[in-house]
N, CA, C and O of each residue as an XYZ file, in Angstrom:
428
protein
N      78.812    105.531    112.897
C      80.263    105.449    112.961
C      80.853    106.842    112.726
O      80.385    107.490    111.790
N      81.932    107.432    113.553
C      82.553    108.603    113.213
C      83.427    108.706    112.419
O      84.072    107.711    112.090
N      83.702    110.033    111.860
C      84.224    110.463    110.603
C      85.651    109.544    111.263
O      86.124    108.539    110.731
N      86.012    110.012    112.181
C      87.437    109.263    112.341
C      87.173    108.186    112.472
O      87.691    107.722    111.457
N      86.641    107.194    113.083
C      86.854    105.827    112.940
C      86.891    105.438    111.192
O      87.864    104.816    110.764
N      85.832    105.827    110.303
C      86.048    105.405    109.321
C      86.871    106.091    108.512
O      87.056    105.668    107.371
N      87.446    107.149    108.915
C      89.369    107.408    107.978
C      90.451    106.271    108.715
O      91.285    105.572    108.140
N      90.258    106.312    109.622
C      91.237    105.383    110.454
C      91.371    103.628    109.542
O      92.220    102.917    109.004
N      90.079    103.641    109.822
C      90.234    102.337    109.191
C      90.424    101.774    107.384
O      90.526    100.662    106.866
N      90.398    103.386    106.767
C      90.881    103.594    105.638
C      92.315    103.040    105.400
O      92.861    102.338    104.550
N      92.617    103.586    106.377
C      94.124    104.095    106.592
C      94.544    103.066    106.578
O      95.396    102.833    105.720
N      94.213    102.174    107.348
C      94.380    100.913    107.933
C      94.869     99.478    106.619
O      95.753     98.675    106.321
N      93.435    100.019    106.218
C      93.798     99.235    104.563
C      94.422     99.555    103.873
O      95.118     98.738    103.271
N      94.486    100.696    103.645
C      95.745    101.296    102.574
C      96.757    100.791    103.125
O      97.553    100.347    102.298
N      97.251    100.599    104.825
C      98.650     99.939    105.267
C      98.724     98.573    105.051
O      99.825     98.182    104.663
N      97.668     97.558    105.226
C      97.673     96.903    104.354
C      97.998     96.275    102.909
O      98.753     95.414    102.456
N      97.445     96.781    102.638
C      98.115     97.186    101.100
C      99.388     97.242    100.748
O      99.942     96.550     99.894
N      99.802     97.986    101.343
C     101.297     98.351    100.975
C     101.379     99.812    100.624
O     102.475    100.250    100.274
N     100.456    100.519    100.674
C     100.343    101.915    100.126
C     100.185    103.103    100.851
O      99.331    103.990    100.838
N     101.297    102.893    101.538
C     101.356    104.416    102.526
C     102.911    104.129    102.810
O     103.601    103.154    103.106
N     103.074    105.364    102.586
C     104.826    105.951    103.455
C     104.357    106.890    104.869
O     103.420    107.686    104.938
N     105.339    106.509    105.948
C     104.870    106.828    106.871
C     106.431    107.513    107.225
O     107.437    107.306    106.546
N     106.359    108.449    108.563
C     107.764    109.455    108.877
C     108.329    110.347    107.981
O     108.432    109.693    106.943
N     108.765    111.486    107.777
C     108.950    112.537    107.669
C     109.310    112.687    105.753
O     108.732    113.102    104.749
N     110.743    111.992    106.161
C     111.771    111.470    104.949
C     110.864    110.588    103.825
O     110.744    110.803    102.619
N     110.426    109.801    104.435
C     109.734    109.025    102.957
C     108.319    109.084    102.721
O     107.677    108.116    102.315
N     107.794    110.288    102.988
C     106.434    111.117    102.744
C     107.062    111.909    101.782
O     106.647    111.983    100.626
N     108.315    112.673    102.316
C     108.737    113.820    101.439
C     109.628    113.170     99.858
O     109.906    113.864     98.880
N     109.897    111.801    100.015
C     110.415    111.546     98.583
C     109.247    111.046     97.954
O     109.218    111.278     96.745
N     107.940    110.215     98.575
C     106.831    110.195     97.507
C     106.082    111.113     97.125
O     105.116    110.751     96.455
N     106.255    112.745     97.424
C     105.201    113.745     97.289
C     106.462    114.323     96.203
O     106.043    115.214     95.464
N     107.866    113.972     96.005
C     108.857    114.521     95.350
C     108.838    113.631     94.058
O     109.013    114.185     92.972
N     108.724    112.879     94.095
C     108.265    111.363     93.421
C     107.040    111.188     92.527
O     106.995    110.283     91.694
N     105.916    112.177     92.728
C     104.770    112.089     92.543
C     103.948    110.832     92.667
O     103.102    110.498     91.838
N     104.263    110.135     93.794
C     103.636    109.230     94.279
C     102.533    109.081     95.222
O     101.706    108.195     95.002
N     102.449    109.613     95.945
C     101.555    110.487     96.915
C     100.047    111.152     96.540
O     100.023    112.340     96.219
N      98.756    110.357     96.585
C      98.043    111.232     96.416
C      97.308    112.026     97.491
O      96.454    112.876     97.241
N      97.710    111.678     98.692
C      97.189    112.076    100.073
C      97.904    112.688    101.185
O      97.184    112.467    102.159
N      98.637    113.151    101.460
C      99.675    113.379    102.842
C      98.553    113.876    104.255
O      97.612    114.653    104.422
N      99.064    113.236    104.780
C      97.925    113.347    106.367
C      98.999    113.516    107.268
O      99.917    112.708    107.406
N      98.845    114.753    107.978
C     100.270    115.359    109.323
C      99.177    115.273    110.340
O      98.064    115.738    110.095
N      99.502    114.617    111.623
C      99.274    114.379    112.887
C      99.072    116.098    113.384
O      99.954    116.936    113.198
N      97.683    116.411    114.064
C      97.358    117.557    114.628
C      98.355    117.956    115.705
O      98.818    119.082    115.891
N      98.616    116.796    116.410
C     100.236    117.273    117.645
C     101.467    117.188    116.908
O     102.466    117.030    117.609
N     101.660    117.263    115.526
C     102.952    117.182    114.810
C     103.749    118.509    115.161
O     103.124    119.398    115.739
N     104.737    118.653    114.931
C     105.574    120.195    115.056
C     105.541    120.762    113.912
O     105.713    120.273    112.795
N     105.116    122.719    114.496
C     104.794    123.813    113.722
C     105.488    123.371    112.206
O     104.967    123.299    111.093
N     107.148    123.062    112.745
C     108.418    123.014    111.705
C     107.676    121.795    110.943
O     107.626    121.884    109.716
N     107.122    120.716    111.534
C     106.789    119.566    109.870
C     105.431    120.063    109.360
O     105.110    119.963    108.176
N     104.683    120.577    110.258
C     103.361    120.789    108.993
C     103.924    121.907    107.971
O     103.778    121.828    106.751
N     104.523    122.860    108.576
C     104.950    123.668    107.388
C     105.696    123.497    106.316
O     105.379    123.868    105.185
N     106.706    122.936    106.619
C     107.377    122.032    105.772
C     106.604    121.091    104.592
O     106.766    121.226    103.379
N     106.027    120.445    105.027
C     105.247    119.051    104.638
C     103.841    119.594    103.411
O     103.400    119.086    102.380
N     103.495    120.888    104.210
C     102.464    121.666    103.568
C     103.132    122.174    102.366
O     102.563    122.091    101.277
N     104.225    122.661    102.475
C     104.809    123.631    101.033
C     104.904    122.575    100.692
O     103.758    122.173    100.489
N     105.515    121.914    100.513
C     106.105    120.467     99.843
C     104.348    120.213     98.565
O     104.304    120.409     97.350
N     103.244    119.763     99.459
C     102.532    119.583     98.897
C     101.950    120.216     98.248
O     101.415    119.715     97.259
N     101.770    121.990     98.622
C     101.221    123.109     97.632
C     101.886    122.926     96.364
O     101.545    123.081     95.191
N     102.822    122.592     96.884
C     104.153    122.602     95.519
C     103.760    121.945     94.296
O     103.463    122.346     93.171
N     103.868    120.507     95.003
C     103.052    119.091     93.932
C     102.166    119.406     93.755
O     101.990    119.208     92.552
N     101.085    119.955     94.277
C      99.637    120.034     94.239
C      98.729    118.781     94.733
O      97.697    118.439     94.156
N      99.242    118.172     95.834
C      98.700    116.444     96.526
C      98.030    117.099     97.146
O      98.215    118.315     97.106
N      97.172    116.646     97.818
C      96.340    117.052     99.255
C      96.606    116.965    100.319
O      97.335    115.979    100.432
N      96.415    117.532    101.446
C      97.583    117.267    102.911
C      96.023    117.846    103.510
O      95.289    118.789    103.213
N      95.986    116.871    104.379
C      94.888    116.425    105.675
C      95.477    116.917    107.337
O      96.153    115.963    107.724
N      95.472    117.831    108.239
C      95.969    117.763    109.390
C      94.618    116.734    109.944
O      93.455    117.082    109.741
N      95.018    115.260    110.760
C      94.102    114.990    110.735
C      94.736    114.068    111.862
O      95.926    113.785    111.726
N      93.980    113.524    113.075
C      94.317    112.644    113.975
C      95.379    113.099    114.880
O      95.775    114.260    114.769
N      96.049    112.068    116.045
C      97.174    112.261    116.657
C      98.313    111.374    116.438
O      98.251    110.305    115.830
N      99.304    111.855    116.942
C     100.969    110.958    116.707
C     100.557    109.704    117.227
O     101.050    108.641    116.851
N      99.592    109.809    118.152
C      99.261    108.345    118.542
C      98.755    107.656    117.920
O      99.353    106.647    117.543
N      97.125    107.958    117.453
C      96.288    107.251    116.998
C      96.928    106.656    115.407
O      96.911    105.520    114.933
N      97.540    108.107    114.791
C      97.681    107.862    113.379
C      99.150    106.070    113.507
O      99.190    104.937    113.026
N     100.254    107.142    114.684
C     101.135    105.417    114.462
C     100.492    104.051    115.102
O     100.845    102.919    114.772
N      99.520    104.348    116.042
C      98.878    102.513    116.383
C      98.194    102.495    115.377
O      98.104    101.271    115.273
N      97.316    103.101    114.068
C      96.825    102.380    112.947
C      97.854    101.818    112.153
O      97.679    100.631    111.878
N      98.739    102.276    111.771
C      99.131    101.530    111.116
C     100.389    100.666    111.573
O     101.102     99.958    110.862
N     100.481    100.908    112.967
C     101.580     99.792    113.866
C     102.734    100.192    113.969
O     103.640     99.376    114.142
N     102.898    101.083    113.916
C     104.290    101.934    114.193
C     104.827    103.074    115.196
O     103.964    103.769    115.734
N     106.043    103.299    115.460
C     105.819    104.065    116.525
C     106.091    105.410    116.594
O     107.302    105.520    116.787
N     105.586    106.444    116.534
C     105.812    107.654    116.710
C     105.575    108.312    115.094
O     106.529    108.918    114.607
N     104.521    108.204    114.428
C     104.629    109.021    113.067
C     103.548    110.036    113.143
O     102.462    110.125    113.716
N     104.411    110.917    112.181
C     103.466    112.204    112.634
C     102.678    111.935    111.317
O     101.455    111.796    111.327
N     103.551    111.856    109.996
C     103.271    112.187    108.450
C     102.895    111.136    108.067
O     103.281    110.264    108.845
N     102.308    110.729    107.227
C     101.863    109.866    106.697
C     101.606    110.181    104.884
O     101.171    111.277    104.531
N     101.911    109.162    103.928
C     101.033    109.636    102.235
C     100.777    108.454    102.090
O     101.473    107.530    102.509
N      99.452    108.331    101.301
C      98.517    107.318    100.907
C      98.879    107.417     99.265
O      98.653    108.371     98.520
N      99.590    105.971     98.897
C      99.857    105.930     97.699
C      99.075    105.340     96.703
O      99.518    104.842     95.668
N      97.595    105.424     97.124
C      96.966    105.222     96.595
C      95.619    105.968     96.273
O      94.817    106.340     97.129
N      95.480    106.142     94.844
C      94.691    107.197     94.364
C      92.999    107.083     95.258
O      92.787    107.924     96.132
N      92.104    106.209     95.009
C      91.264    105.761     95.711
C      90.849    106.294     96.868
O      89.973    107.080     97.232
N      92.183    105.309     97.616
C      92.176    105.330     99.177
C      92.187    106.910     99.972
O      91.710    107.241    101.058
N      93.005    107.773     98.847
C      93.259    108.871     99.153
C      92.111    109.985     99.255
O      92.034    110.947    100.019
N      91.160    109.507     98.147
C      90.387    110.293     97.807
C      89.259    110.169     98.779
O      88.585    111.088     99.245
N      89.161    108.872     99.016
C      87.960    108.511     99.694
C      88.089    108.806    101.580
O      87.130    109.180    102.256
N      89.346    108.558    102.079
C      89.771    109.258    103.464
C      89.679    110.905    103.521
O      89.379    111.539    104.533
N      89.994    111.468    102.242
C      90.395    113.062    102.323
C      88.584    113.372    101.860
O      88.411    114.545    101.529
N      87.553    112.669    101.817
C      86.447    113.263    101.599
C      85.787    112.892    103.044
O      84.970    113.739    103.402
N      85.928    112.048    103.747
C      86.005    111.920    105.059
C      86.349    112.565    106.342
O      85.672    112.654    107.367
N      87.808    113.094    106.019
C      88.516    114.145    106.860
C      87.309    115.299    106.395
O      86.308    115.457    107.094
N      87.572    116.197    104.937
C      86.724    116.886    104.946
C      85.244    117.266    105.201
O      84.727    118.383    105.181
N      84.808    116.306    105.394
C      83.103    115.896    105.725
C      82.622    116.037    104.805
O      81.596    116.711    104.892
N      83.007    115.524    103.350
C      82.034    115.656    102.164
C      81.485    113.852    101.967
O      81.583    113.145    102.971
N      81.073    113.381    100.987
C      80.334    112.453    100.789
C      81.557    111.211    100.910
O      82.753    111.380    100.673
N      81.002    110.129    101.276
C      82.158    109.021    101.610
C      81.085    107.195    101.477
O      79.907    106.839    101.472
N      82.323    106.629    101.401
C      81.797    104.912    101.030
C      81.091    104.990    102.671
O      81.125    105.822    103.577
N      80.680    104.121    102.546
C      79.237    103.727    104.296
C      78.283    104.180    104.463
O      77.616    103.869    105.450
């Protein structure tokens, strides 16, 4: 199974859950919030939101993933057009962002 299928379907559960903010605005009040342990920006996102989205998180000190497309990332979790995404859950976060990175992971 590939690294992306099994972040994807991370993702998936965490939306499930209830534990992800998805679009621009309510990524940026849970990383303001300290709610956020994950932020993941869509690789076709614009220059203006990863940069944005990135200080934001250097700031907090969360982790931010460029990872997937506007597509793939909004049909996981059923929505349309999201670039940003935060995983509000500690776990979920940890275990997708060791995935994205290619370090050790659940499977």
């Amino acid at each position: 199974m590939s690294k992306e299928i099994k972040a994807l379907g991370l993702i998936g559960i965490a939306t499930k859950a209830g534990r992800i903010a998805y679009g621009t605005e309510a990524v940026k009040e849970t990383i303001e919030n300290k709610k956020a342990n994950l932020v993941i920006i869509a690789t076709d996102a614009s220059d203006k939101t990863k940069e944005n989205i990135r200080h934001k998180c250097t700031k907090s000190k969360i982790p931010v993933a460029v990872f997937g497309t506007i597509e793939t990332i909004s049909k996981t979790i059923g929505k349309q057009n999201k670039a940003v995404i935060s995983v509000k859950d500690r776990n979920l976060g940890e275990e997708i962002f060791k995935i994205i990175c290619g370090g050790e992971a659940i499977g």
